[in-house]
C-alpha positions as CSV (number, residue, x, y, z in Angstrom):
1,X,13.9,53.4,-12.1
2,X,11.8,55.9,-14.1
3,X,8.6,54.7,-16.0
4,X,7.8,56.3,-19.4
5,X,4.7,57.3,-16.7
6,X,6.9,59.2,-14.7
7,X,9.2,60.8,-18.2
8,X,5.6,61.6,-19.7
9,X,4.0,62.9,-16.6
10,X,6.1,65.7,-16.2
11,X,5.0,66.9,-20.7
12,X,1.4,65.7,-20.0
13,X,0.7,67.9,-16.7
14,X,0.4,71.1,-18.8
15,X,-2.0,69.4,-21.2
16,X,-5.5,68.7,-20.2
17,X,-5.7,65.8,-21.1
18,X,-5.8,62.6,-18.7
19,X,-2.9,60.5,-18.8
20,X,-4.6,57.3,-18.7
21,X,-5.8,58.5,-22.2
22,X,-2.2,58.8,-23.4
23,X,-1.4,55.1,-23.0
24,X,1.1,56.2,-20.3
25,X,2.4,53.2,-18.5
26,X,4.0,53.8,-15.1
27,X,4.7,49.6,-14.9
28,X,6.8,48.9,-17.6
29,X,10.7,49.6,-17.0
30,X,9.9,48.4,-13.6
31,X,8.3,44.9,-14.8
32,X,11.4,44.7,-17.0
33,X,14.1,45.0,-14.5
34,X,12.0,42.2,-12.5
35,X,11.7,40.2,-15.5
36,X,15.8,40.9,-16.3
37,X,16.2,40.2,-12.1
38,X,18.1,43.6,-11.7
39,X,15.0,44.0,-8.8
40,X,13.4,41.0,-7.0
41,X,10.2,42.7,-6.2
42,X,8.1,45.7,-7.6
43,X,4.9,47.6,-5.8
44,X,2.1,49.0,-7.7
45,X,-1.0,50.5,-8.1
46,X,-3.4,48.2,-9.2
47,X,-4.9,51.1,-11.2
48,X,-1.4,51.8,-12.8
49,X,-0.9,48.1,-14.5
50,X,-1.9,48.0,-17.8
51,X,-4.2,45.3,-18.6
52,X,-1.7,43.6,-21.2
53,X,1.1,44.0,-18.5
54,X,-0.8,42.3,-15.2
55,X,-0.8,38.9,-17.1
56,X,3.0,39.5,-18.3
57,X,4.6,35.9,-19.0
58,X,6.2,35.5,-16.1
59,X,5.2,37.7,-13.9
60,X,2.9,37.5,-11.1
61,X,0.7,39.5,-8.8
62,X,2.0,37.7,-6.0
63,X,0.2,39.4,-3.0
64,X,-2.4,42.5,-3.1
65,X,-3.4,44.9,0.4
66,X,-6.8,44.9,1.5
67,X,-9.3,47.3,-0.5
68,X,-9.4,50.5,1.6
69,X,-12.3,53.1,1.8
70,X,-13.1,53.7,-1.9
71,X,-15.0,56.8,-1.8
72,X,-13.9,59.9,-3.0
73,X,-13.8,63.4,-1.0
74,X,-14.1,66.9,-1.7
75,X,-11.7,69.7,-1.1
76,X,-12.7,73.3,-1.0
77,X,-13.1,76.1,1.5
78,X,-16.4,76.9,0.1
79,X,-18.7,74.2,0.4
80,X,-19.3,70.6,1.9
81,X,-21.3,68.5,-1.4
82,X,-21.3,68.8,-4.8
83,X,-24.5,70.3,-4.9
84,X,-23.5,73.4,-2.7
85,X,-20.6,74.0,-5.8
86,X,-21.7,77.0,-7.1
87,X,-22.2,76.7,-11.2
88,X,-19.3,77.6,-13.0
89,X,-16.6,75.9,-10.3
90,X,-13.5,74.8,-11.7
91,X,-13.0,71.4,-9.8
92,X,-9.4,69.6,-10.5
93,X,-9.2,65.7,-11.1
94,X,-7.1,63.6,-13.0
95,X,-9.1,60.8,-12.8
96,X,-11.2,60.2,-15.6
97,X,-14.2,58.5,-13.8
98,X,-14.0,60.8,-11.4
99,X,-14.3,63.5,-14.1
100,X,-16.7,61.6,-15.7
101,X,-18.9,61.0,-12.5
102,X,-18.9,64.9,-12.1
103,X,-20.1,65.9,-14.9
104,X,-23.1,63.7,-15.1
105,X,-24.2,65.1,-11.9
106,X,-23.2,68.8,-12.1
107,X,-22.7,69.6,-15.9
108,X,-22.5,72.8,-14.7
109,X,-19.1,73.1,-13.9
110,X,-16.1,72.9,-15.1
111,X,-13.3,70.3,-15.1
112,X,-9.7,70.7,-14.8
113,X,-7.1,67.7,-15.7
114,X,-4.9,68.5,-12.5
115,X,-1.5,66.1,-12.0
116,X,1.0,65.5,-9.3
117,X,1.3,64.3,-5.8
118,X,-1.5,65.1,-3.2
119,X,0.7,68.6,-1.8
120,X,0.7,69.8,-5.0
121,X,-2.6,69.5,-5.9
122,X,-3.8,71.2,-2.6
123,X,-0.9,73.9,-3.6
124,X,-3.0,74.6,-6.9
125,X,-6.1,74.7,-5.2
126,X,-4.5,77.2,-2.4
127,X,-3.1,79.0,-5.5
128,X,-6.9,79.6,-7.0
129,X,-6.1,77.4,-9.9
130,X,-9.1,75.4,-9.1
131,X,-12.2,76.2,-6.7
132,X,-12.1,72.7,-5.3
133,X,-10.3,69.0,-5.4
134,X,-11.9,65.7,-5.6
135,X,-9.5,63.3,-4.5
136,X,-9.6,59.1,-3.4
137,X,-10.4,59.1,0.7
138,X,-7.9,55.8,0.9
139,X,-4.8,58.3,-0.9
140,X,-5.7,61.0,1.8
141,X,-6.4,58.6,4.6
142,X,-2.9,56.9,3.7
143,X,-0.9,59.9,3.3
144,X,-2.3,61.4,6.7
145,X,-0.8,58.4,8.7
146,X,2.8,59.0,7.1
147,X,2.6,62.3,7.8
148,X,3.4,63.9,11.4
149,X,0.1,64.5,13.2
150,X,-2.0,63.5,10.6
151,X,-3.3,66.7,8.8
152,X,-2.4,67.3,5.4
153,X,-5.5,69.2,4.8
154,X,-5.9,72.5,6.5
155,X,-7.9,75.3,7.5
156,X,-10.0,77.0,5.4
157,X,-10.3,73.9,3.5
158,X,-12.5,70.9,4.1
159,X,-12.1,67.4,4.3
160,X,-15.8,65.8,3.0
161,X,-16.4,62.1,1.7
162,X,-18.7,61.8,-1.1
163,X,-21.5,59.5,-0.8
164,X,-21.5,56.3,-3.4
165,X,-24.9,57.3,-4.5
166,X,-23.9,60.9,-5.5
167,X,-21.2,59.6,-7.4
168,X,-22.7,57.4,-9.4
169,X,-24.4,58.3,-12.7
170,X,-28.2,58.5,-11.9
């Protein structure tokens, strides 16, 4: 089943603007087919539900996972923290705190809206398209247990969690 998330994904990744600010749901046809019992369950993203759709009439949040680590990490070959960026960097996020948490500490760089899975958003940053990533550490941490031997990140980048404290606004 394809969202009107996954349709408009694929137009919004060239534009640099966050999907979350194009009232993108990734829910919808999926909480239909539940609701019209063509599925009998549906997984999400807690971050994907709209707020108008996670109180749907008739639908339920039957069961959520334990919260995972919720700090963030930083990808580059370059440097370990965000001070050590150098001024100018183009860091890729599509997360708009994320962006937003950035920029309040290090206005001195530059953001770029980056989409897609976790591959290809290392593939742009192998590419040069950005100097680093910041990325969720549960995503990574999630993806490197379905993944044979564990590393999706490799040499000459760096793996680096974030600190809470340096993420939020001061």
């Amino acid at each position: 089943i394809d969202s009107s998330g996954d349709i408009s994904s694929s137009i919004a990744a060239s534009q640099d603007v966050p999907l979350a600010m194009k009232a993108v749901d990734f829910t919808g046809s999926l909480d239909d087919a539940l609701g019209d019992g063509i599925i009998d369950v549906a997984v999400h993203s807690l971050k994907d539900i709209p707020p108008a759709n996670r109180w749907k009439e008739g639908l339920l949040i039957g069961a959520y996972s334990n919260r995972e680590d919720p700090l963030d990490v930083l990808i580059s070959d370059r440097c370990k923290t965000l001070a050590d960026l150098p001024k100018g960097s183009r860091v890729g996020s599509a997360s708009i705190r994320r962006q937003a948490q950035l920029l309040s500490h290090r206005p001195d760089v530059t953001v770029v809206n980056i989409r897609g899975n976790v591959q290809a958003r290392i593939a742009a940053l192998e590419r040069g398209d950005v100097d680093a990533l910041i990325l969720a550490a549960a995503g990574l941490e999630r993806l490197a247990k379905s993944e044979s031997g564990g590393n999706i990140i490799s040499a000459p980048y760096t793996y680096n969690k974030i600190s809470a404290d340096e993420m939020l606004p001061g």
